[in-house]
RODO-2510 file (C-alpha; in nm, 4 decimals, decimal comma):
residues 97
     n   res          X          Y          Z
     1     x     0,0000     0,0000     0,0000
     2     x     0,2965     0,2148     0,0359
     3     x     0,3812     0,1995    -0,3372
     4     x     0,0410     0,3357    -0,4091
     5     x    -0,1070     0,6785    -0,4375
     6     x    -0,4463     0,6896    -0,3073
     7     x    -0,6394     0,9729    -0,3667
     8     x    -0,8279     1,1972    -0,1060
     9     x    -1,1665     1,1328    -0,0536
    10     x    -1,3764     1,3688     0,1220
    11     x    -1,7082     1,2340    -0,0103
    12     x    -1,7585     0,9511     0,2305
    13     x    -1,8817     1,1496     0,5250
    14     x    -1,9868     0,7988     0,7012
    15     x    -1,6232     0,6973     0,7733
    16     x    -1,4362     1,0091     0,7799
    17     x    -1,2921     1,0245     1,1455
    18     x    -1,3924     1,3298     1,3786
    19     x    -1,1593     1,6075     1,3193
    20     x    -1,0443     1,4579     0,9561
    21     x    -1,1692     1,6576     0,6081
    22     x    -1,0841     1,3282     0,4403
    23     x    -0,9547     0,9661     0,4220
    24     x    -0,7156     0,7790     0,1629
    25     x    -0,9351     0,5507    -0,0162
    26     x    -0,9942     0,3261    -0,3599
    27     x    -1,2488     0,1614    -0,5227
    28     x    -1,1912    -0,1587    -0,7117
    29     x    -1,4913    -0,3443    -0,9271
    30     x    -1,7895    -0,1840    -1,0132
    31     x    -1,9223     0,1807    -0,8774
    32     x    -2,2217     0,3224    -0,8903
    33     x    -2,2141     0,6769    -1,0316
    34     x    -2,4283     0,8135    -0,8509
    35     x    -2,5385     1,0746    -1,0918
    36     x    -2,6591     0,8417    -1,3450
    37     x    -2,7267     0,5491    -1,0905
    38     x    -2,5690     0,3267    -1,3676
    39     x    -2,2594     0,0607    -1,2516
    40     x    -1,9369     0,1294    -1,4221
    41     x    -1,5540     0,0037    -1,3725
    42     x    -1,3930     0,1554    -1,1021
    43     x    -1,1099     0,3681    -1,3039
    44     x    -0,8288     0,2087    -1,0783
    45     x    -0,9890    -0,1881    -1,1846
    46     x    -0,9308    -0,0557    -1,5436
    47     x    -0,5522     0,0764    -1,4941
    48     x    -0,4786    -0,2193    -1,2562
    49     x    -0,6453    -0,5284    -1,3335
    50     x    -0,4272    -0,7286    -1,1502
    51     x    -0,4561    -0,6176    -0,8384
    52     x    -0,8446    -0,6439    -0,8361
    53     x    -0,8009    -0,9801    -0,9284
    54     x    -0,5376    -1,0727    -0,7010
    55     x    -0,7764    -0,9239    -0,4443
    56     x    -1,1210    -1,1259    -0,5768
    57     x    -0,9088    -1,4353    -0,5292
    58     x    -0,8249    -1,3102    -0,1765
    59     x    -1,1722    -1,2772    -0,0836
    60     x    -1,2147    -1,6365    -0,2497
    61     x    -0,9732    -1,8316    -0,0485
    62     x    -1,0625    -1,6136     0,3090
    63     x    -1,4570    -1,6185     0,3347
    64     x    -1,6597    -1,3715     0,5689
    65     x    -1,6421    -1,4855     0,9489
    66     x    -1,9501    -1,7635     0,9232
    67     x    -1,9125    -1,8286     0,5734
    68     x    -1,8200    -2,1684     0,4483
    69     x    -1,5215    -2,2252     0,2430
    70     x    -1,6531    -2,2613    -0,1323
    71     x    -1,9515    -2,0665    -0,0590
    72     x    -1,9975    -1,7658    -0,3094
    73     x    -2,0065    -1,4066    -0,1633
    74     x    -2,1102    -1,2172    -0,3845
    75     x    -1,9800    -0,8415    -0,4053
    76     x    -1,9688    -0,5906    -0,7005
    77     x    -1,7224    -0,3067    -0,5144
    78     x    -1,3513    -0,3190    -0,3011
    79     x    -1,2871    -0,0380    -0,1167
    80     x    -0,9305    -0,0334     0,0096
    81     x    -0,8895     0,1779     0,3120
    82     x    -0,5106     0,3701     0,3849
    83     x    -0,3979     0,4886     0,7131
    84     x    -0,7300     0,5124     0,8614
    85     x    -0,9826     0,1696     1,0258
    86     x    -1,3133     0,2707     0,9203
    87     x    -1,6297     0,2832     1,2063
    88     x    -1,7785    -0,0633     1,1395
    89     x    -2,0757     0,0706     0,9196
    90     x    -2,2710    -0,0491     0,6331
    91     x    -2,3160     0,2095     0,3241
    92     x    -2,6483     0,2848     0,2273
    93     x    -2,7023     0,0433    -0,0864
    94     x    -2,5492    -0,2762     0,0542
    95     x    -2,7226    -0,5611     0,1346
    96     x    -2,4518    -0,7479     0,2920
    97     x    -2,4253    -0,9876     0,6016
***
């Protein structure tokens, strides 16, 4: 994560710690754009395939806490956090566990 330049993102008010204007974040897979409310390629999945797929595989091989191995999870978005542990949330349009 050191190698990588995240960018600043001061749009995701839900995990931005007290005090902070913003937190180092990406988005791998599909995002929402929220203006359209149409799914697109995360720009950083397009430039670096490989790490979204190292990271799918990840997910693959280490299920969700309660999860059986083999099971599908199925996801459409990665966020990877930098420097920062999110407040254990879930956004708005996920169903998740």
């Amino acid at each position: 994560l050191d190698a990588r330049q995240f960018r600043k993102n001061d749009k995701r008010l839900n995990v931005i710690p007290e005090g902070e204007r913003h937190v180092l974040s990406e988005m791998l897979g599909l995002v929402r754009i929220r203006a359209y409310a149409k799914l697109c390629m995360a720009r950083k999945s397009s430039m670096f395939p490989s790490v979204t797929k190292v990271l799918c595989q990840y997910l693959r091989d280490n299920p969700p806490a309660g999860l059986p191995h083999g099971t599908d999870f199925p996801y459409t978005t990665i966020c990877i956090n930098k420097d920062y542990a999110a407040a254990r949330h879930r956004d708005k349009n996920n169903i998740g566990l």
